[in-house]
N, C-alpha and C positions, 0 to 999 in steps of 0.2 A: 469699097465693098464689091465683091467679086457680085456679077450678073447672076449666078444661081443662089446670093445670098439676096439678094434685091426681089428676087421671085420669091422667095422662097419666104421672105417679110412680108409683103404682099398677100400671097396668099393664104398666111396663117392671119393675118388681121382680117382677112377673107371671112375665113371660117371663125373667128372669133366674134366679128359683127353678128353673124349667123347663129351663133350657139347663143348671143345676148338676143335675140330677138325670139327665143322659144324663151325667154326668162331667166337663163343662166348667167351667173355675171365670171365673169372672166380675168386671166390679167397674162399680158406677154411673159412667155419662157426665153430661156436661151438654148442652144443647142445640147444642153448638160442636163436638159429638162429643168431647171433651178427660175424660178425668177428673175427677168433680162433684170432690173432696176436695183442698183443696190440700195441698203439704206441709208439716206439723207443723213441718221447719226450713228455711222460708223467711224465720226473723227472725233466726236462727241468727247471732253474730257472724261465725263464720268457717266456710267450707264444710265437712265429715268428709272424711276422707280414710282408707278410702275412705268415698263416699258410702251413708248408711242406706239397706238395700232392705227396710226393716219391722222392724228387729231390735229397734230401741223401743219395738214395740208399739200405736205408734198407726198408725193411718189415715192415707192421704197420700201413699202409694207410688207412686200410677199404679198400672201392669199388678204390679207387684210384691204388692199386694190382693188380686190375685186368688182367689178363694176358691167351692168348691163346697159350701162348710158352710152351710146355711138359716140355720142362728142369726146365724153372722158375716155373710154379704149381708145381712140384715134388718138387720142393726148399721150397716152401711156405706147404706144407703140412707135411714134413720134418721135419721143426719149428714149426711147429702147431700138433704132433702128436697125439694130445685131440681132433684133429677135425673129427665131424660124418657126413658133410654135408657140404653144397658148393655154394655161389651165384654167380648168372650172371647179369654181369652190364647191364646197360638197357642206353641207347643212344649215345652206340658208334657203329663204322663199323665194321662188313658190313649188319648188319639187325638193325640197330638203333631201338635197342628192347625196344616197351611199352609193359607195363605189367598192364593189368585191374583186380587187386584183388578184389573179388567176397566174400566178408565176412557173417558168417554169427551170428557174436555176437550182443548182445543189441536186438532180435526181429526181426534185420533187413530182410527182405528179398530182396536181394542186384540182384539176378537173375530178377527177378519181375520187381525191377527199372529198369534196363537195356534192359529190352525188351520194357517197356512204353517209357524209351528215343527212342527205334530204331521206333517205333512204328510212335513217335511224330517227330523224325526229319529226318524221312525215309531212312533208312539206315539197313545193315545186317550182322553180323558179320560175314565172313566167314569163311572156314572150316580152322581151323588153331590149335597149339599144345593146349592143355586144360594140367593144372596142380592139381589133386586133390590134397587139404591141409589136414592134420592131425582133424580141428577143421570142416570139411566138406566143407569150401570155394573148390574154384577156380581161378586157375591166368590162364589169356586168353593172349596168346605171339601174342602179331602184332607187325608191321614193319614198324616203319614211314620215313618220305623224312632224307634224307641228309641236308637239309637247317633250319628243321624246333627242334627248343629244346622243349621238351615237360617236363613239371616243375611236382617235384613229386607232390602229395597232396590226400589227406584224408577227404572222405565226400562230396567233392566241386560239385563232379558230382551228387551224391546223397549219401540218407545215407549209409555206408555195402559197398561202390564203391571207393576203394583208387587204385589213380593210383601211378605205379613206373615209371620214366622217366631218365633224367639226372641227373645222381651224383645218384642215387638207386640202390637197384640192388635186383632180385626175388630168393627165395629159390630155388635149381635146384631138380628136380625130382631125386630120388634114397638117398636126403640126410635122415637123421634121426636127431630127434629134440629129446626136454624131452618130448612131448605131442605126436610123433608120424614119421611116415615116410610121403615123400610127393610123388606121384605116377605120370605117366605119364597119363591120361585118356584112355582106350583102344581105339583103333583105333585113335589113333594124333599122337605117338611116332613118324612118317612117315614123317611127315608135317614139314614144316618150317613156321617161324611166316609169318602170311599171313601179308597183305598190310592195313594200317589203314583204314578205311573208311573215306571220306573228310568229307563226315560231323559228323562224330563220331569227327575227330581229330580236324574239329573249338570248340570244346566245351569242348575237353582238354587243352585247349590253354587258358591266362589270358582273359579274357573279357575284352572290352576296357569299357573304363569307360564316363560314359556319364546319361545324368539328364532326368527327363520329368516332367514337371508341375504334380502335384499331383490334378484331378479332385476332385469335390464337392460331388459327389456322386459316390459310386460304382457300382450302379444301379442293373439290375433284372441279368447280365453276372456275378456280383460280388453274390450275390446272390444264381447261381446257383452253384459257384466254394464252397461256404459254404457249401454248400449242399454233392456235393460231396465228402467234408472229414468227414461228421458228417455220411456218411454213410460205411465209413470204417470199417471192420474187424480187429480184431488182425491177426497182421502179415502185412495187407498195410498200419497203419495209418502211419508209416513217410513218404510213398511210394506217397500215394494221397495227403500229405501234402505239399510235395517238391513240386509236378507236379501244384497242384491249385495255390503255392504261388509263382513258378514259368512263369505260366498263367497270373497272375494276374501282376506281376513288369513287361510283355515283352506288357501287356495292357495297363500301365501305371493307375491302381490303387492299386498298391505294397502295398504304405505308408499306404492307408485309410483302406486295408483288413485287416493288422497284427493285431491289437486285433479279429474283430470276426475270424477271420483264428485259432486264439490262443485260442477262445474260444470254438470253436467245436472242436479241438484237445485237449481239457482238456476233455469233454464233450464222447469223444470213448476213454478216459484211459491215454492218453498222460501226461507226466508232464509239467507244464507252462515252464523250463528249454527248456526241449526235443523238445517243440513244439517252442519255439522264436531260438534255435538252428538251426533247420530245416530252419525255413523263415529266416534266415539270412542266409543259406547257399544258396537257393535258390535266395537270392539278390544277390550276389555272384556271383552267377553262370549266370545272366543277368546280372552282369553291373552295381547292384546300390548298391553294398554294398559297 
């Protein structure tokens, strides 16, 4: 193992030690961000049913390793000597850690979405650790109830906005990837994940599912929500896209926008993909997908 990978193991078990001793339990990455340890049965003749989440005793679980015990991380990094870096599982005790990734590939501007949510369903994020990522995102560490499971998922909230919950786990600041290291934001290093916002954490949560007559016209409201994504810039058209076709299913004329909705988002650059993408996430995210 080359000298800057021997550092580089070191001091992600550094920081790992470190993230277990605020309560976080942790388990080695490898440079792909994946899990250093494979699983024990991946020679296995036949799959478990159900599948081992550690009950064997070995190593090899993914996020299931998790562990804020110094002996066992020393154990798992030990077996993992190729590991540069380190995640922390996200909705177990004692900070039942969500994790709001802040992406910023495909155009997305994932920050942008997130202030028009806080903006829209009034709420604030407050001062809590920020994670800069290698590719320029950000993972935002909050704390939710004891009671409540918070499901991973990707896009749902908006585009460039994937969250990590139960069964996930976030890059931990001080790892190094092949694309880069991940840093602690200045001034958050301090911080502990702050407390979910209520109404930030109803809209991380599955939507219940439920119908509305689909009216005859979309009138001059549906109209104006046209309006507003044909006049998007690059950079917010999935941004106004999500939020109008989001408007428009919580108004109960969803069904009868999708095409013009899809035709002004062709119309600012959009692809018809990208654009029935978005309004299906935005169903989604109200309830009627």
């Amino acid at each position: 193992m080359a000298t800057t990978d021997r550092q580089a193991t070191t001091l992600a078990l550094a920081h790992a030690l470190s993230a277990a001793e605020r309560g976080l339990a942790v388990i080695p990455l490898s440079r792909t961000k994946l899990p250093a340890l494979r699983s024990p049965h991946r020679d296995d003749p036949a799959p478990a049913a159900p599948p081992c989440r550690g009950e064997c005793g070995r190593f090899g679980h993914g996020v299931h390793d998790a562990s804020t015990d110094p002996a066992r991380i020393r154990e798992m990094f030990a077996a993992a000597p190729w590991a540069t870096g380190y995640g922390i599982a996200c909705g177990l005790p004692p900070h039942h850690l969500i994790g709001i990734d802040l992406d910023t590939k495909n155009g997305a501007d994932s920050s942008a979405a997130l202030r028009e949510l806080a903006l829209r369903h009034l709420f604030t994020i407050p001062p809590t650790v920020v994670v800069l990522t290698p590719s320029g995102g950000r993972h935002l560490w909050l704390s939710g109830p004891p009671d409540v499971v918070v499901p991973n998922s990707a896009g749902r909230l908006a585009p460039g906005i994937d969250i990590r919950g139960a069964g996930g786990y976030l890059v931990g600041p001080g790892s190094r990837t092949e694309h880069g290291s991940y840093t602690t934001a200045p001034g958050t290093a301090h911080l502990a994940p702050a407390p979910c916002p209520r109404a930030l954490l109803r809209l991380l949560l599955p939507p219940p599912r439920h119908h509305h007559p689909t009216p005859v016209s979309t009138g001059s409201h549906g109209q104006g929500l046209v309006q507003f994504v044909l006049a998007a810039h690059e950079g917010q058209r999935n941004t106004r896209l999500f939020w109008a076709a989001c408007r428009a299913y919580e108004d109960g004329i969803g069904p009868a926008l999708v095409d013009p909705l899809v035709e002004a988002a062709l119309d600012t650059g959009l692809s018809e993909r990208e654009a029935r993408a978005t309004i299906a996430s935005a169903a989604r995210m109200t309830g009627h997908g």
